[in-house]
N, C-alpha and C positions, 0 to 999 in steps of 0.2 A: 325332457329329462332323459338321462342317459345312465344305464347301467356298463360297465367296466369293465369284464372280467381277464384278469390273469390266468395265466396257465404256465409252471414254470416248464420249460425245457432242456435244464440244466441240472447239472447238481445242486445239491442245498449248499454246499460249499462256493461256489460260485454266485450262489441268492446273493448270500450273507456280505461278502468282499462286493457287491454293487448295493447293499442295505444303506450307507447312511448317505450315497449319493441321491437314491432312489426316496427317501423321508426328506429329504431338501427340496427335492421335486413336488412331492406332496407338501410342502408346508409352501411353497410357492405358492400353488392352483387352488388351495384350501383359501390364502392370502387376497389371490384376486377374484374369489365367489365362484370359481367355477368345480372344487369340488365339495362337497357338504356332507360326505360320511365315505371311511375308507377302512377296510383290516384283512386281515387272512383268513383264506379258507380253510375250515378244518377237514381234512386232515391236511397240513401245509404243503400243498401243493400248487398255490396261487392264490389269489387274493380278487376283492371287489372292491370296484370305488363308485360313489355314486355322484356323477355330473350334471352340473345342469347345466344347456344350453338352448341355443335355436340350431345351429348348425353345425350337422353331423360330421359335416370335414374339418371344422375349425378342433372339433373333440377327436377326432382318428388323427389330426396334426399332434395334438395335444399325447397321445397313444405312444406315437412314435419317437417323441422328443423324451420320454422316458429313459433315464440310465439303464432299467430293466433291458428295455427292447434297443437298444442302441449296443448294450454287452452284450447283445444275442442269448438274452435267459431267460424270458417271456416271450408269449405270445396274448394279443386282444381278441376275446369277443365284444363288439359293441352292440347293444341291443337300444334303442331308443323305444320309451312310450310314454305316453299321458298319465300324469297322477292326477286323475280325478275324485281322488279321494284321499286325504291324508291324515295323521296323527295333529292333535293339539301339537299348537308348536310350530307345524310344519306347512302351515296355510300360502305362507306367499308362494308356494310351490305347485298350488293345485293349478291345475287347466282348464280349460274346458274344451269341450270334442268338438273337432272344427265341425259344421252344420253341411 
Protein backbone atom coordinates (compact mmCIF):
# COMPACT_ATOMS: atom_id res chain seq x y z
CA UNK A 1 0.00 0.00 0.00
CA UNK A 2 1.04 3.28 -0.77
CA UNK A 3 0.48 6.62 0.91
CA UNK A 4 0.35 9.92 -1.74
CA UNK A 5 0.98 12.94 -0.54
CA UNK A 6 0.57 16.40 -2.30
CA UNK A 7 2.13 19.40 -1.63
CA UNK A 8 0.92 22.31 -3.59
CA UNK A 9 3.47 24.55 -5.26
CA UNK A 10 1.41 26.98 -6.82
CA UNK A 11 -1.21 29.33 -5.91
CA UNK A 12 -4.76 28.15 -4.82
CA UNK A 13 -5.72 29.92 -7.79
CA UNK A 14 -3.96 27.75 -10.13
CA UNK A 15 -5.06 24.42 -7.59
CA UNK A 16 -8.53 25.31 -8.36
CA UNK A 17 -8.41 26.01 -12.66
CA UNK A 18 -6.58 22.23 -12.69
CA UNK A 19 -9.51 20.92 -9.88
CA UNK A 20 -11.97 19.25 -12.11
CA UNK A 21 -9.28 17.76 -14.43
CA UNK A 22 -7.53 16.55 -11.33
CA UNK A 23 -11.17 14.72 -9.73
CA UNK A 24 -11.52 12.99 -13.22
CA UNK A 25 -8.13 11.71 -12.61
CA UNK A 26 -9.13 10.45 -9.24
CA UNK A 27 -12.51 9.07 -10.32
CA UNK A 28 -10.48 7.12 -13.07
CA UNK A 29 -7.85 5.32 -10.39
CA UNK A 30 -10.62 5.09 -7.67
CA UNK A 31 -12.59 3.28 -11.03
CA UNK A 32 -9.68 0.72 -11.70
CA UNK A 33 -9.05 -0.26 -7.61
CA UNK A 34 -5.94 1.47 -7.42
CA UNK A 35 -7.00 4.32 -5.17
CA UNK A 36 -9.26 3.64 -2.08
CA UNK A 37 -9.40 6.79 0.02
CA UNK A 38 -8.37 10.45 -1.16
CA UNK A 39 -9.08 14.46 0.39
CA UNK A 40 -7.25 17.59 1.39
CA UNK A 41 -4.82 18.52 3.80
CA UNK A 42 -5.92 20.73 6.25
CA UNK A 43 -4.74 23.55 6.32
CA UNK A 44 -5.19 23.30 2.23
CA UNK A 45 -2.06 23.03 1.14
CA UNK A 46 -2.12 19.60 -0.54
CA UNK A 47 -3.83 16.58 -0.25
CA UNK A 48 -3.39 12.45 0.51
CA UNK A 49 -4.50 9.62 -1.49
CA UNK A 50 -4.22 6.28 -0.40
CA UNK A 51 -3.01 3.51 -3.13
CA UNK A 52 -2.78 0.22 -3.35
CA UNK A 53 -0.39 -1.64 -5.19
CA UNK A 54 2.69 -4.05 -5.77
CA UNK A 55 4.72 -1.65 -7.71
CA UNK A 56 6.10 1.36 -6.73
CA UNK A 57 6.93 2.69 -10.36
CA UNK A 58 3.63 1.70 -11.71
CA UNK A 59 2.23 4.24 -8.55
CA UNK A 60 5.13 7.12 -9.15
CA UNK A 61 3.78 6.66 -13.13
CA UNK A 62 0.41 6.92 -11.87
CA UNK A 63 1.85 10.45 -9.72
CA UNK A 64 2.91 11.94 -12.67
CA UNK A 65 0.08 11.33 -15.07
CA UNK A 66 -1.77 13.68 -12.66
CA UNK A 67 -3.27 17.21 -14.08
CA UNK A 68 -1.90 18.50 -10.70
CA UNK A 69 1.83 17.51 -11.62
CA UNK A 70 1.59 17.76 -15.31
CA UNK A 71 0.26 21.92 -14.65
CA UNK A 72 3.37 22.14 -12.55
CA UNK A 73 1.07 22.71 -9.12
CA UNK A 74 2.07 19.58 -7.04
CA UNK A 75 4.68 17.96 -5.91
CA UNK A 76 4.68 13.58 -4.58
CA UNK A 77 5.86 12.22 -1.53
CA UNK A 78 5.32 8.59 -1.97
CA UNK A 79 5.74 6.56 1.07
CA UNK A 80 4.99 2.70 0.63
CA UNK A 81 4.22 0.26 3.75
CA UNK A 82 2.55 -2.87 5.16
CA UNK A 83 -1.00 -2.58 6.63
CA UNK A 84 -0.77 -5.23 8.82
CA UNK A 85 -3.47 -4.16 10.74
CA UNK A 86 -6.68 -2.61 9.63
CA UNK A 87 -10.27 -1.23 10.39
CA UNK A 88 -13.49 -3.68 10.01
CA UNK A 89 -14.11 -3.11 6.50
CA UNK A 90 -10.81 -2.94 5.36
CA UNK A 91 -9.43 -6.67 5.66
CA UNK A 92 -8.61 -7.51 1.87
CA UNK A 93 -5.96 -4.95 2.52
CA UNK A 94 -4.00 -6.40 5.26
CA UNK A 95 -0.41 -8.04 4.58
CA UNK A 96 1.66 -9.91 6.04
CA UNK A 97 5.39 -9.11 6.72
CA UNK A 98 7.48 -10.91 4.20
CA UNK A 99 9.52 -13.56 6.62
Amino acid sequence: MFVLELTYIAPIERIDAALAEHVAWLDAHYASGVFIASGRKVPRDGGVILAVGEDRAKIEEITRSDPFTVAGVCEYSVTEFIPTKTAPGLEAYRQELPS
